[in-house]
C-alpha positions as CSV (number, residue, x, y, z in Angstrom):
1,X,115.9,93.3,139.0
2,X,112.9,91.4,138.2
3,X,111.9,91.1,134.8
4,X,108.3,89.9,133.3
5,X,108.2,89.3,129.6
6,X,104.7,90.3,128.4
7,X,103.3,88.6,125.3
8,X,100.3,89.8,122.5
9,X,98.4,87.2,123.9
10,X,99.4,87.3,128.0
11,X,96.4,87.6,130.3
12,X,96.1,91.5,131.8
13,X,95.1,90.4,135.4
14,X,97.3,87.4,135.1
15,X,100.7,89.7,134.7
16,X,98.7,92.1,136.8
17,X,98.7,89.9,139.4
18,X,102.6,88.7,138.9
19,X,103.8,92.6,139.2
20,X,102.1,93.4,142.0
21,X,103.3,90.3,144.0
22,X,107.0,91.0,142.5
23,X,106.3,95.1,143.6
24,X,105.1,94.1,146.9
25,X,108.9,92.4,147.6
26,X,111.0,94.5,145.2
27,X,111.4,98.1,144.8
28,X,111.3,97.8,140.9
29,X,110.3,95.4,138.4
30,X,111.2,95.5,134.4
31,X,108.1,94.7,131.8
32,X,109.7,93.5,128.6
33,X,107.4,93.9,125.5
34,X,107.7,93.4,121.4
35,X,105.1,94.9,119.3
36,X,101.9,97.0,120.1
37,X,99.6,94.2,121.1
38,X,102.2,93.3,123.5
39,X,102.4,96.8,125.3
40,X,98.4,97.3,124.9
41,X,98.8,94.0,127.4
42,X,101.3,95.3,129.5
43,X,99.4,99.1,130.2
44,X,96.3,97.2,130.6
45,X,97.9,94.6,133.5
46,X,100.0,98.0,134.7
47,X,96.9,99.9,135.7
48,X,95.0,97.1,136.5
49,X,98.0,96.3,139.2
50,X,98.0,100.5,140.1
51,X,94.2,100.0,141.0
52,X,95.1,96.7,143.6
53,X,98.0,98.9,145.0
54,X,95.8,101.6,145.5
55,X,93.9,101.1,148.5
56,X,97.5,100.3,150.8
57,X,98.8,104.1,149.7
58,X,100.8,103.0,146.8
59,X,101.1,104.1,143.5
60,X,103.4,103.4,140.9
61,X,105.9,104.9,138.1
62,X,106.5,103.7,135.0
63,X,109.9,104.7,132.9
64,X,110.1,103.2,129.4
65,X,113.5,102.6,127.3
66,X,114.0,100.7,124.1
67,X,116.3,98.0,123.9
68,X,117.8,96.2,121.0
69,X,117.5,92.6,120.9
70,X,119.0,89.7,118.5
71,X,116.8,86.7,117.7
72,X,117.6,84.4,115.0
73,X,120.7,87.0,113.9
74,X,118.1,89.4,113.5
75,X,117.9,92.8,115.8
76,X,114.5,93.5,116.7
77,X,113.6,96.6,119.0
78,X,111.7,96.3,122.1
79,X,110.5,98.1,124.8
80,X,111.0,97.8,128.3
81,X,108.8,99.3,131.2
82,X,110.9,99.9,134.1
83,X,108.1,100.3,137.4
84,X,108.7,101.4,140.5
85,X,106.6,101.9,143.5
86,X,106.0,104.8,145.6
């Protein structure tokens, strides 16, 4: 599975963009996030890439988790957005 890491200070139509070339050749694709700015970016660039797979009779489903990773010996929680296309 395809995973895009999503930043506080990622571009929405840029990752936008990246998910709905990766959803146009996979049937899912993983949206890693840490902190609320982060996700803020990654629902904005999620509905922004619903809206451009719209018009072909797509839509698309979005299944969150949390995930515990360990940077610098230090666990920090994220979130990742598993989305799929119908």
């Amino acid at each position: 599975m395809e995973m895009i890491r999503v930043s506080s200070s990622s571009q929405p139509s840029k990752v936008a963009g990246a998910l709905t070339s990766l959803l146009r050749t996979h049937d899912e694709v993983q949206i890693q996030v840490i902190g609320a700015a982060a996700l803020n970016q990654a629902m904005k660039a999620i509905a922004i890439a619903r809206g451009y797979l719209a018009p072909g009779g797509n839509d698309i489903y979005c299944i969150p988790s949390f995930f515990d990773l360990t940077i610098d010996d230090q666990v920090v929680t994220s979130l990742r957005i598993n989305v799929q296309i119908h």
